[in-house]
N, CA, C and O of each residue as an XYZ file, in Angstrom:
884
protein
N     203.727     38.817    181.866
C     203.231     39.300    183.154
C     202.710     40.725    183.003
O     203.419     41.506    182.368
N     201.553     41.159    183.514
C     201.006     42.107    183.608
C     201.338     43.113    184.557
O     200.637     43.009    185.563
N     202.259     44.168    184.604
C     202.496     44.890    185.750
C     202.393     45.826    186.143
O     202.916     46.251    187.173
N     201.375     46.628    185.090
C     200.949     47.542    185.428
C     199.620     48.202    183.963
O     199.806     47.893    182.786
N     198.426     49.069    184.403
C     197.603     49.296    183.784
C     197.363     50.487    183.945
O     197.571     51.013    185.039
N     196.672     51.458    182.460
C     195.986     52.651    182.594
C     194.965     52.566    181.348
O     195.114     52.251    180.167
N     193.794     53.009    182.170
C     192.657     52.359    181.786
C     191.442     53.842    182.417
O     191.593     54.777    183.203
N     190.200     53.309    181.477
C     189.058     54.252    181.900
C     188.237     53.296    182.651
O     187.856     52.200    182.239
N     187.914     54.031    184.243
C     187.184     53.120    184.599
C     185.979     52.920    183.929
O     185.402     53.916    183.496
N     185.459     51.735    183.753
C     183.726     51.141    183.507
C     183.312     51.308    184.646
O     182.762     52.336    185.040
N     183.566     50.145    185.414
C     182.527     50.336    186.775
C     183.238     49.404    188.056
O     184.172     48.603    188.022
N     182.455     49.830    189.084
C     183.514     49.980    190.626
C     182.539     48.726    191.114
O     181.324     48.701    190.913
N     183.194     47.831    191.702
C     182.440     46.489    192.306
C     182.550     46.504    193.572
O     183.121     47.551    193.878
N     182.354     46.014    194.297
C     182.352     45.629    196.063
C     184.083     45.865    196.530
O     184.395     46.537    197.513
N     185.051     45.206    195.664
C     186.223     44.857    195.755
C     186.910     44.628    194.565
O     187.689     43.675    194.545
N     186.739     45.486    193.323
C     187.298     45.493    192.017
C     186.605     46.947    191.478
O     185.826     47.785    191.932
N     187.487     46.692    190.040
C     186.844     48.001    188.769
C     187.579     47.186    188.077
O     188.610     46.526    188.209
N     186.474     47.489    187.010
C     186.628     47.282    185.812
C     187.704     47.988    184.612
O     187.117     49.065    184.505
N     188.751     48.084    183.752
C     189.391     48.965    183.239
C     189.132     48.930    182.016
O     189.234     47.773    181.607
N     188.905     49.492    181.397
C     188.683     49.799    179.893
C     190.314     50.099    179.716
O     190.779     51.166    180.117
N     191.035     49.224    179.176
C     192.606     50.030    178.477
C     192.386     49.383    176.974
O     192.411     48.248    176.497
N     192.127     50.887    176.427
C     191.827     50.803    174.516
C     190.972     49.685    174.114
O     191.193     48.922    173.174
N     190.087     49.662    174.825
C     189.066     48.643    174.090
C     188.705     46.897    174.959
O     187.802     46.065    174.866
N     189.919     47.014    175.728
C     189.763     46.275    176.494
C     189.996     46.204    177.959
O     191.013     46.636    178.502
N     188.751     45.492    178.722
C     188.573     45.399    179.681
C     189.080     44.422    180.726
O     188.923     43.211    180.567
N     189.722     44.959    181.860
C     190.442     43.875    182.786
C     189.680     44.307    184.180
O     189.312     45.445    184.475
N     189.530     43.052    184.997
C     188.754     43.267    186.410
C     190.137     43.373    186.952
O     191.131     42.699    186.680
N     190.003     44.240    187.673
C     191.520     44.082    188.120
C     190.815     44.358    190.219
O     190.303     45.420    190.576
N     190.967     43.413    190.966
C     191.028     43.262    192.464
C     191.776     44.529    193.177
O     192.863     44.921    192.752
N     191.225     45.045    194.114
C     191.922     46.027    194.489
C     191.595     46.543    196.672
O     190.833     45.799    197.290
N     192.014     47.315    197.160
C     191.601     46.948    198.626
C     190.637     47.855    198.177
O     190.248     48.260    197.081
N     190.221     48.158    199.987
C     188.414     49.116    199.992
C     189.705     50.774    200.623
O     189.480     51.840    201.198
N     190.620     50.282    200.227
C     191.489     51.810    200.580
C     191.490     52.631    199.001
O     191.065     53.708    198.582
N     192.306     51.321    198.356
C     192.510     51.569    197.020
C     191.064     52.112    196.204
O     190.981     53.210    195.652
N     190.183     51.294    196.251
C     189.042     52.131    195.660
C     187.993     53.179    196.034
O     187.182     53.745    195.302
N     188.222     53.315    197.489
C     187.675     54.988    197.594
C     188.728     55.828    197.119
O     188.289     56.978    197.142
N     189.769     55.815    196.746
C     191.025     56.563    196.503
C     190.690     56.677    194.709
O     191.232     57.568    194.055
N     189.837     55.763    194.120
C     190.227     55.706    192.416
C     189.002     56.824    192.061
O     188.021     57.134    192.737
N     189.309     57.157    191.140
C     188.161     58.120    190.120
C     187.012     57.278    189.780
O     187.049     56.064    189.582
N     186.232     57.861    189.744
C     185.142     58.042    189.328
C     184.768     56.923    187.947
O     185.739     56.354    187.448
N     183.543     56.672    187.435
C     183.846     56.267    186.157
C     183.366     56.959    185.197
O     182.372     57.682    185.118
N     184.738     56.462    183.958
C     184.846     57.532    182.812
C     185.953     58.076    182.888
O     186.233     58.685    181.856
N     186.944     58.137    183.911
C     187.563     58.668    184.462
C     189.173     57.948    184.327
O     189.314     56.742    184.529
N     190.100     58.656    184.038
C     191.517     57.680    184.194
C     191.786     57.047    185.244
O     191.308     57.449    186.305
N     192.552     55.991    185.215
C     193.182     55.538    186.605
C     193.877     54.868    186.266
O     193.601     54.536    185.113
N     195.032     54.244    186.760
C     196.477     53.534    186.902
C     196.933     52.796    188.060
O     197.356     53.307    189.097
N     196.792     51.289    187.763
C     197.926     50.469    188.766
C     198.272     49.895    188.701
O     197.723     49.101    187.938
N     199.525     49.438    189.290
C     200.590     48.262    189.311
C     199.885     46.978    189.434
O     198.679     46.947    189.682
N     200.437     46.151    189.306
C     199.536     44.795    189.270
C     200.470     43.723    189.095
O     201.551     43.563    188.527
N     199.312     42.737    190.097
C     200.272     41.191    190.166
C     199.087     40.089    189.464
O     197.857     40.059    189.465
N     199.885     39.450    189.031
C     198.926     38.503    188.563
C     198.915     37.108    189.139
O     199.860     36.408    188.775
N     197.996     36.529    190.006
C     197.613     35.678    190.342
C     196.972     34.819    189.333
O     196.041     35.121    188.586
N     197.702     33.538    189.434
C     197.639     32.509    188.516
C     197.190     30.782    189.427
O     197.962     30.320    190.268
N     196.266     30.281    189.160
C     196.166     28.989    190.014
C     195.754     28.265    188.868
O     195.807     28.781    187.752
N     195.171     26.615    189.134
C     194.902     26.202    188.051
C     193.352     26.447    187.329
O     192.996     26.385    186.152
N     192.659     26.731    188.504
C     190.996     27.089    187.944
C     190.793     28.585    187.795
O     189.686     29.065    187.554
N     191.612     29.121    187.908
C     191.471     30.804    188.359
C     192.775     31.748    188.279
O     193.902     31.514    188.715
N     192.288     32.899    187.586
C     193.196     33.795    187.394
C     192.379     35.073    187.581
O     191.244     35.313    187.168
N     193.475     36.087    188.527
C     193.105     37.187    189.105
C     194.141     38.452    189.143
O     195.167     38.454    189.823
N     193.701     39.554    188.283
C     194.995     40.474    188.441
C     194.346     41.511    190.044
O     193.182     41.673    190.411
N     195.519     41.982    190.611
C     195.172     42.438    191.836
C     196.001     43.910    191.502
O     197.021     43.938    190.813
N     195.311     45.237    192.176
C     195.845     46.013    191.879
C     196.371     47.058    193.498
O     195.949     47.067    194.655
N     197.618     47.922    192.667
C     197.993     49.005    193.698
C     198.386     50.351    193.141
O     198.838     50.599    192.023
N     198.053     51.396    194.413
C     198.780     52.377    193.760
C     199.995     53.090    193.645
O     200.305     54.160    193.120
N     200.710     52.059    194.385
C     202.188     52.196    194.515
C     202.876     51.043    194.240
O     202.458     49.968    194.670
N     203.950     51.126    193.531
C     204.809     50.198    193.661
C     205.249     49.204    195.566
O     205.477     48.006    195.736
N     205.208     50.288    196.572
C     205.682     50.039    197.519
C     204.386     48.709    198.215
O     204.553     47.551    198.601
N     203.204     49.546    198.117
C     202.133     48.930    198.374
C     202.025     47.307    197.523
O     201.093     46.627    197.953
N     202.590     46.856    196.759
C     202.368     45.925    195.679
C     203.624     45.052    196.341
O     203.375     43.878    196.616
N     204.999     45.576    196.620
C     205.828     44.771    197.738
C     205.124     44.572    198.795
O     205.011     43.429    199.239
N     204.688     45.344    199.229
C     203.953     44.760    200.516
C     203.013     43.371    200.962
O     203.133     42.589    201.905
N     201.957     43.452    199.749
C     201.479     42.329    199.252
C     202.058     41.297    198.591
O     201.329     40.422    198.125
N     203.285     41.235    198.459
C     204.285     40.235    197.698
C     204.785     39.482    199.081
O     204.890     38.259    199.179
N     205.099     40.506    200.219
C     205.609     39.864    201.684
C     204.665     39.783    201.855
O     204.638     38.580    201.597
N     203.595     40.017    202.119
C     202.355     39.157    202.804
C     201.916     37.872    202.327
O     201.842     36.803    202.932
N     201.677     38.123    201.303
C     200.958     36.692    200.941
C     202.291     35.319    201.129
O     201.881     34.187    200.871
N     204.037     35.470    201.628
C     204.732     34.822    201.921
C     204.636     34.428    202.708
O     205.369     33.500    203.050
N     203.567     34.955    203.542
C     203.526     33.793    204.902
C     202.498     32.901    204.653
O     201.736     33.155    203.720
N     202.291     31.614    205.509
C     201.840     30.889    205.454
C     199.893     31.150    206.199
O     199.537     31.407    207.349
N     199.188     30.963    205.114
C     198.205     30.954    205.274
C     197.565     32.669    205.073
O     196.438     33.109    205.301
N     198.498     33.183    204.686
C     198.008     34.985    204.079
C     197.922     34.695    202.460
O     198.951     34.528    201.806
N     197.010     34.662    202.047
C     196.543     34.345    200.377
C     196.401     35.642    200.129
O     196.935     36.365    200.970
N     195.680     36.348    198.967
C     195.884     37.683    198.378
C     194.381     38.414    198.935
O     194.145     39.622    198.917
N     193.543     37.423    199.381
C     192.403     38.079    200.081
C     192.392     39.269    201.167
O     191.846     40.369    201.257
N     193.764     38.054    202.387
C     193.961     38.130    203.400
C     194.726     39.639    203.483
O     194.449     40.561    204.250
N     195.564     39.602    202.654
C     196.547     40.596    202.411
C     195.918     42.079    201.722
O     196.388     43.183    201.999
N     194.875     41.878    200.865
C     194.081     43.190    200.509
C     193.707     44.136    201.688
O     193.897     45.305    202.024
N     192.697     42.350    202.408
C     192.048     43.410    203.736
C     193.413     43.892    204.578
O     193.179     45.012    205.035
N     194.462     43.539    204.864
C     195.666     44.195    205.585
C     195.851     45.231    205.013
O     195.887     46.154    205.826
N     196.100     45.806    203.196
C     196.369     46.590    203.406
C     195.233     47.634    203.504
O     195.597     48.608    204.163
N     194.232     47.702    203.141
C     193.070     48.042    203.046
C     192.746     48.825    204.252
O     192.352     49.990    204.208
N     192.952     48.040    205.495
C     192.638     48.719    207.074
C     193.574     49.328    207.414
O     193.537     50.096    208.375
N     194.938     49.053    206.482
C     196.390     49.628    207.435
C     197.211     50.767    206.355
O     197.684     51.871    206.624
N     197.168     50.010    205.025
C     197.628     50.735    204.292
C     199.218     50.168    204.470
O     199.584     49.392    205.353
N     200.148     50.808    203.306
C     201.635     50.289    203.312
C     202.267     50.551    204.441
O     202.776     49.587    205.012
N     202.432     52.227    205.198
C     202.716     52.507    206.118
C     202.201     52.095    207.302
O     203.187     51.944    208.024
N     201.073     51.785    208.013
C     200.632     51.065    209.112
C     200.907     49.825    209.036
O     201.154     49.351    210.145
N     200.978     49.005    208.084
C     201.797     47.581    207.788
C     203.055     47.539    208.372
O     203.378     46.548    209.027
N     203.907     48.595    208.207
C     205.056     48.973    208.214
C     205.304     49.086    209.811
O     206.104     48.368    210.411
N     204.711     49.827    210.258
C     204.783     50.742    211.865
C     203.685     49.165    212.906
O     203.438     48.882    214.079
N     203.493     48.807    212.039
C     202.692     47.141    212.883
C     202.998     46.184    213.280
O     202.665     45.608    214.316
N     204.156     45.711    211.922
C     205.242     44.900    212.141
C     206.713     45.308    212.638
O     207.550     44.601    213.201
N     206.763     46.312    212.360
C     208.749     47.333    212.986
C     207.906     46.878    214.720
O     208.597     46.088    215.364
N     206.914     47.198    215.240
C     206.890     47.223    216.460
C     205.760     45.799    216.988
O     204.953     45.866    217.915
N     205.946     44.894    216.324
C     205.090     43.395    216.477
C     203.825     44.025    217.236
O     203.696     43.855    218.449
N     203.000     44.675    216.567
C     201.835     45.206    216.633
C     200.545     43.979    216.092
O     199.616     44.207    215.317
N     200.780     43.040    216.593
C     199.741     42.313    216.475
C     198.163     42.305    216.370
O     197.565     41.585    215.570
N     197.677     42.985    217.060
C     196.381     43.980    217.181
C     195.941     44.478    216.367
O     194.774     44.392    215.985
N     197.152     45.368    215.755
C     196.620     46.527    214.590
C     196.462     45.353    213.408
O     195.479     45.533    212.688
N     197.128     44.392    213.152
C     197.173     43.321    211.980
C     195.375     43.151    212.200
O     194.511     43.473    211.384
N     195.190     42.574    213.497
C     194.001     42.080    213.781
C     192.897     42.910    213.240
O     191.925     42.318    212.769
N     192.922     44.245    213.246
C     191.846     45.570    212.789
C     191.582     44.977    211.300
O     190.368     45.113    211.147
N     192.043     44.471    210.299
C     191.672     43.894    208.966
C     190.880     42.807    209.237
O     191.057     42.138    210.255
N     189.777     42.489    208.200
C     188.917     41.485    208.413
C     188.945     39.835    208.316
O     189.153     39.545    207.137
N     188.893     39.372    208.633
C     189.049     37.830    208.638
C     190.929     37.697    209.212
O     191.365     36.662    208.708
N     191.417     38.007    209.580
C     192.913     38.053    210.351
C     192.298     37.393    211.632
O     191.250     37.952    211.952
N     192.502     36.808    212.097
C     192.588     36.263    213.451
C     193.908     36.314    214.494
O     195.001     36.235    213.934
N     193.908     36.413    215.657
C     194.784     36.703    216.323
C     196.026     35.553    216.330
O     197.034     35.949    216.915
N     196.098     34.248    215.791
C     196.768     33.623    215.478
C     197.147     33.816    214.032
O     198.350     33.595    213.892
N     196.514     34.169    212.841
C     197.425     34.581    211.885
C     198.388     35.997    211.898
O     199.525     35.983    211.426
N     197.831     37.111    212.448
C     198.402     38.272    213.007
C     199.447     38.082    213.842
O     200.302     38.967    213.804
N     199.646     37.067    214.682
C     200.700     37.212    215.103
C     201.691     36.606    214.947
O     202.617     36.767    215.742
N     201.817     35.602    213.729
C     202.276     34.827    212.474
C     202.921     35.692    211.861
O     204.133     35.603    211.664
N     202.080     36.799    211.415
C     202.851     37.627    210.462
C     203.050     38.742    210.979
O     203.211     39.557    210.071
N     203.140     39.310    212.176
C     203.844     40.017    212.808
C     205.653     39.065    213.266
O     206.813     39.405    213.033
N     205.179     38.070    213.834
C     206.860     37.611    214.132
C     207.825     37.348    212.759
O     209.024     37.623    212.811
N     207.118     36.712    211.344
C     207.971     36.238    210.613
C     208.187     37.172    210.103
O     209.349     37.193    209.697
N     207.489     38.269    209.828
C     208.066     39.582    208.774
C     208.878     40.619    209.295
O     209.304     41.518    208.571
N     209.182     40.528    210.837
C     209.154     41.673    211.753
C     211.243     42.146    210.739
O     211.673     43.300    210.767
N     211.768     41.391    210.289
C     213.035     41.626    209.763
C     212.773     42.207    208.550
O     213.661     42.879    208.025
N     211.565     42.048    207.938
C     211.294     42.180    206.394
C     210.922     43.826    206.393
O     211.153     44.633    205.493
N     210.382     44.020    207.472
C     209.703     45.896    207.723
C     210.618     46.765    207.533
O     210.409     47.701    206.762
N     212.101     46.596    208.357
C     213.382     47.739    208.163
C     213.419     48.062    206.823
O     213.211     49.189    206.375
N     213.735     46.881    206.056
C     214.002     47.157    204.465
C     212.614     47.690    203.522
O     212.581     47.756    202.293
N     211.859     47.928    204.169
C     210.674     48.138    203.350
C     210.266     49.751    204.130
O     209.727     50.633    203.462
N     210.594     49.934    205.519
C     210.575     51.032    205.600
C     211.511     52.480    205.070
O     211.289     53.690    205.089
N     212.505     51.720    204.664
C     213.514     52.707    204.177
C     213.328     53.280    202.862
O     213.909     54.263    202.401
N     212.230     52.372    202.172
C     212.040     52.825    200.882
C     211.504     54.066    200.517
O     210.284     54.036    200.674
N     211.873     55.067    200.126
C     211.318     56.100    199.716
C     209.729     56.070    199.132
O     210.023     55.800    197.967
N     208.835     56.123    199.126
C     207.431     55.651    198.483
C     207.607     56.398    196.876
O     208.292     57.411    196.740
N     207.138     55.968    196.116
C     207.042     55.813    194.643
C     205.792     56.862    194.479
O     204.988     57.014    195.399
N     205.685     57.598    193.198
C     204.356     58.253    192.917
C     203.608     57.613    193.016
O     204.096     56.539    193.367
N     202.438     57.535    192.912
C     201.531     57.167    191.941
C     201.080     56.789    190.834
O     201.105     57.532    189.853
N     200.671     55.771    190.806
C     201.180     55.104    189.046
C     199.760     55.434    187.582
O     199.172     54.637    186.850
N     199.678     57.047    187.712
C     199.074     57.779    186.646
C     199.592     57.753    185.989
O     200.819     57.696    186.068
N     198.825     57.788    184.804
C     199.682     58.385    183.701
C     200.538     59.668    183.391
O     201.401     59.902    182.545
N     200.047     60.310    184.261
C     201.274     61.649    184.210
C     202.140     61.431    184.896
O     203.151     62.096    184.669
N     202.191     60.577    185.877
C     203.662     59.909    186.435
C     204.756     58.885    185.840
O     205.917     58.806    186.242
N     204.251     58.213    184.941
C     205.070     57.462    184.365
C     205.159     58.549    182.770
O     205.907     57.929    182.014
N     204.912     59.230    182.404
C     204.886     59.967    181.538
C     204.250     59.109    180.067
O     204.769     58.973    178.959
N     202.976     58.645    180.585
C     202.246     58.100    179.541
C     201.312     58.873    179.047
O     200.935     59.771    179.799
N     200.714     58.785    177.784
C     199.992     59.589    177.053
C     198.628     58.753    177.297
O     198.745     57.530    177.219
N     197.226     59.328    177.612
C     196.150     58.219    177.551
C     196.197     58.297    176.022
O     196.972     58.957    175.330
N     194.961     57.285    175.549
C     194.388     57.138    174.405
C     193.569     58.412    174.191
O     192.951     58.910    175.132
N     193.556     59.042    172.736
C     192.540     59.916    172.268
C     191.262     60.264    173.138
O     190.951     61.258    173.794
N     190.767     59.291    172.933
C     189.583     58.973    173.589
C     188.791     59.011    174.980
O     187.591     59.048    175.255
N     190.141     58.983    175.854
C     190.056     59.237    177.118
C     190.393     60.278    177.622
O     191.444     60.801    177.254
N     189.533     60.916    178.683
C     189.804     62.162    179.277
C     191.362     62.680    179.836
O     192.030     61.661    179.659
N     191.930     63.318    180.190
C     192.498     63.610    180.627
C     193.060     63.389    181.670
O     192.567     64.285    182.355
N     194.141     62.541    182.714
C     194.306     62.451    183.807
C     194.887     63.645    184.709
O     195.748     64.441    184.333
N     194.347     63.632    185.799
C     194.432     64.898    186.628
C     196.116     64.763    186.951
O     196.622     63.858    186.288
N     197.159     65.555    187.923
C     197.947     65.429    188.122
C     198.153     64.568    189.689
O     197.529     64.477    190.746
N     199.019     64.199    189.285
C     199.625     62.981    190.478
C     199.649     63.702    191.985
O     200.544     64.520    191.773
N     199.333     63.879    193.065
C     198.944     63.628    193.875
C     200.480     64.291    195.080
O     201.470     63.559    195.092
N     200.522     65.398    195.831
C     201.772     65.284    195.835
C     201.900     64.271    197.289
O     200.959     64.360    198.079
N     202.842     63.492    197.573
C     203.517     62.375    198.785
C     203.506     62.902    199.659
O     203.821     64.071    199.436
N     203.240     62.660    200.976
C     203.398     63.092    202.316
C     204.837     63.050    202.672
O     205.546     62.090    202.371
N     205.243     64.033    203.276
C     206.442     64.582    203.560
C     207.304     62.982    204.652
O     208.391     62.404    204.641
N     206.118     62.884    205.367
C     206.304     61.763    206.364
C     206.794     60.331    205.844
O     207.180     59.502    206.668
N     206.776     59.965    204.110
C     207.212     59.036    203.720
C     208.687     59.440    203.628
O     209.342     58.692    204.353
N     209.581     60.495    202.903
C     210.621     60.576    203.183
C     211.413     60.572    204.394
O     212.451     59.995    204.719
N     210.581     61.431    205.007
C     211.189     61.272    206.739
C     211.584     60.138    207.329
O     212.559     60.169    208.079
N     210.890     58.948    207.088
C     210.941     58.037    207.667
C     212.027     57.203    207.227
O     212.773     56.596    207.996
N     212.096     57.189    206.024
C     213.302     56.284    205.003
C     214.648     57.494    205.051
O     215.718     57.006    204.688
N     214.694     58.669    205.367
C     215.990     59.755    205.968
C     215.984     59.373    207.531
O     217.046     59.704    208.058
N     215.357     58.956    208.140
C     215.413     58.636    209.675
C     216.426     57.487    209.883
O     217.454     57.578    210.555
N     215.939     56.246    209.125
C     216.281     55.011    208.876
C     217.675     54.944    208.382
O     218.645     54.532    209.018
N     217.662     55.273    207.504
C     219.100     55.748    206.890
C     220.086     56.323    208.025
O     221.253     55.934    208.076
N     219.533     57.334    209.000
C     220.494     58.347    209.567
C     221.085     56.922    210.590
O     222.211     56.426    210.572
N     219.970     56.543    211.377
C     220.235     55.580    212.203
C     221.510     54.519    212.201
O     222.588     54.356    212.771
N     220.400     53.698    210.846
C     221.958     53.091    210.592
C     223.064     53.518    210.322
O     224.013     52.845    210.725
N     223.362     54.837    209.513
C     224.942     55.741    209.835
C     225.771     55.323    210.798
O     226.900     54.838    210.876
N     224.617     55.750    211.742
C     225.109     55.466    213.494
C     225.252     54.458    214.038
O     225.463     54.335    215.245
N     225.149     53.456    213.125
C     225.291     52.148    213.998
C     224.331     51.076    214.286
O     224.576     49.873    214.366
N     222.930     51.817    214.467
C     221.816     51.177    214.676
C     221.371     49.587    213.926
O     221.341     49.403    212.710
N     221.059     48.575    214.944
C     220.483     47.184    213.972
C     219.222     47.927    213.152
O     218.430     48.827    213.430
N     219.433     47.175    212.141
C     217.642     47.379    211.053
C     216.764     47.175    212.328
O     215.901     48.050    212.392
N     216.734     46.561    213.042
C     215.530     46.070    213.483
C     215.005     47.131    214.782
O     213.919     47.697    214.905
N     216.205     47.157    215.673
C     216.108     48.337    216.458
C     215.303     49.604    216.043
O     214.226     50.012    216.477
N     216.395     50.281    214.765
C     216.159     50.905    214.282
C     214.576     51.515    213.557
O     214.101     52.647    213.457
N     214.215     50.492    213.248
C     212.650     50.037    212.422
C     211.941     50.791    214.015
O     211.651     51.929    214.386
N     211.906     49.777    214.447
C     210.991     49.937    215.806
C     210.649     51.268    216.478
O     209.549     51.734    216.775
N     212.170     51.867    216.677
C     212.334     53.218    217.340
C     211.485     54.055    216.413
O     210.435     54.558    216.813
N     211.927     54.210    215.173
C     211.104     54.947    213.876
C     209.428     55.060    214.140
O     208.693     56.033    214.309
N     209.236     53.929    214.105
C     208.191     53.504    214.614
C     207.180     54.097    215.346
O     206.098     54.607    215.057
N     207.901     53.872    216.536
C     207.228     54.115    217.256
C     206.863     55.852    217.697
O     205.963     56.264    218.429
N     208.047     56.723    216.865
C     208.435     57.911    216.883
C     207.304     58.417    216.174
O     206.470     59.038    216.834
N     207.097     58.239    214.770
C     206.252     58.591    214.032
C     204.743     58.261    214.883
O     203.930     59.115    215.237
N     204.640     56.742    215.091
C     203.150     56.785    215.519
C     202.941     57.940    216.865
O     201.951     57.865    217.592
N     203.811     58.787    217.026
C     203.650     59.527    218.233
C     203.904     60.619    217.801
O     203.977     61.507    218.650
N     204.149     61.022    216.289
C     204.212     62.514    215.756
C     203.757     62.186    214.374
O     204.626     62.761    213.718
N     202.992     61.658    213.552
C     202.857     61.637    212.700
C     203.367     61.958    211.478
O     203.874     61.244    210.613
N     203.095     63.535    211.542
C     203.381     64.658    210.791
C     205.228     64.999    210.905
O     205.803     65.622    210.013
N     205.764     64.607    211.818
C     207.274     65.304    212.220
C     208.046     65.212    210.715
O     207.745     64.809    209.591
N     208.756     65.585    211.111
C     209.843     66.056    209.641
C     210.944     64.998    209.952
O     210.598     64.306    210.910
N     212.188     64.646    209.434
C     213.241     64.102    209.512
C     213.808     64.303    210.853
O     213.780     63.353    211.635
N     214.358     65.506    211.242
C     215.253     65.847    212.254
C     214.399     65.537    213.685
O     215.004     65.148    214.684
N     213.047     65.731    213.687
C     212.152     65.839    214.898
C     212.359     64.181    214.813
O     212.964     63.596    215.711
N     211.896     63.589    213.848
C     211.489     62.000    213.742
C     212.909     60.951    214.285
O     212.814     59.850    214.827
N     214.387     61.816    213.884
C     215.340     61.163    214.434
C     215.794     61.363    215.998
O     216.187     60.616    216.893
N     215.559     62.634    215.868
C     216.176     62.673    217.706
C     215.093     62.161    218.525
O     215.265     62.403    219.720
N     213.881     61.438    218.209
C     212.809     61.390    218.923
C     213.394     59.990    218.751
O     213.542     59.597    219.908
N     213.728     59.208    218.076
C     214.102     57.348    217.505
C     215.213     57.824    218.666
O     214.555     57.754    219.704
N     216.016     58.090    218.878
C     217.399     58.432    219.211
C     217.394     58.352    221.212
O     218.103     57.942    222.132
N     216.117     59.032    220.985
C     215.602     58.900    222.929
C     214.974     57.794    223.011
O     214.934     57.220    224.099
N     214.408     57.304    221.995
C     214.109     55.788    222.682
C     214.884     54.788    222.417
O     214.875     53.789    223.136
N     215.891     54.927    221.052
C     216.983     53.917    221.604
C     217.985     53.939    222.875
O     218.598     53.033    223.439
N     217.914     55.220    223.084
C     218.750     55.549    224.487
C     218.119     54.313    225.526
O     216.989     53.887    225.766
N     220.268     53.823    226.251
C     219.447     53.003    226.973
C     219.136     53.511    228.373
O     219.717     54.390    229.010
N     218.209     52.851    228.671
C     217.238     53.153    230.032
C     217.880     53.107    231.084
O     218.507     52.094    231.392
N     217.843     54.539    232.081
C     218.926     54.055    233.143
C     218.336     53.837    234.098
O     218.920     53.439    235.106
């Protein structure tokens, strides 16, 4: 299994790049998030990867996070989300709007990705809506450069720039989650409130992001 690549790009397609790793080249599938995000070509780049296997066809698909690559592992588990379906999801939403879509059965926002219809969106808003808590708590992973995994490129290849530093707002959210449940909170509750906290401060830090979850689990008098 192929699970991950660092490679010089060749060249950038509609919905792929090409990787040069030491001589050889892999198309590796990727969203339209993921590749305005990649270098240039000539240029290093690095990602995790799943390999899609059928009987006429084989396709490696790429990410730049580990977290992002779970994500697409729960998507394509529902019924009738194939790896197409699931690019354009994350592509329009990204790991975190996936996240904050389903914690709050945001059906709609599913819908903003292309070819989703309001009956598959809201398919995979109800069946995953348990699967989001545990995926929001995750701390997000670097970036899978080579200076993050502490790989050396080949001779030959330029230099990779340094990794990228994480938005503060991914920890926050997985220290929010955490605090919650301390307290008692269901995953699912919990997910939601987060949720909905962040989509209403973006930027907040831990402490702002919990007492803000904390007033909307409060119950309503």
């Amino acid at each position: 299994m192929i699970g991950k690549l660092t490679g010089v790009v060749e060249m950038r397609g509609a919905d792929h790049v090409l990787l040069d790793v030491r001589g050889v080249g892999y198309i590796v599938h990727v969203s339209e998030r993921t590749l305005m995000a990649l270098p240039g070509r000539g240029e290093v780049a690095a990602l995790y990867t799943e390999l899609v296997v059928r009987e006429d066809l084989m396709q490696l698909f790429g990410f730049p996070t580990l977290l992002e690559k779970e994500w697409h592992r729960v998507l394509t588990s529902v019924q009738g989300v194939g790896a197409k379906a699931s690019m354009a999801i994350l592509g329009a939403l990204g790991p975190d709007g996936v996240s904050r879509a389903i914690a709050l059965g945001d059906a709609a926002a599913l819908r903003r990705a292309p070819g989703v219809g309001p009956k598959l969106a809201l398919r995979i808003a109800n069946e995953l809506k348990d699967k989001a808590p545990a995926l929001m708590a995750v701390v997000e992973s670097a970036p899978a450069t080579p200076a993050a995994v502490g790989q050396e490129p080949a001779p030959a290849m330029p230099a990779a720039p340094p990794p990228p530093v994480m938005p503060a707002a991914s920890n926050a959210v997985s220290e929010a989650m955490s605090a919650l449940a301390n307290l008692g909170y269901a995953p699912s509750d919990a997910a939601r409130a987060v949720a909905e906290a962040q989509a209403h401060a973006p930027e907040a830090e831990t402490p702002a992001l919990i007492r803000d979850a904390l007033r909307r689990l409060a119950p309503k008098g």
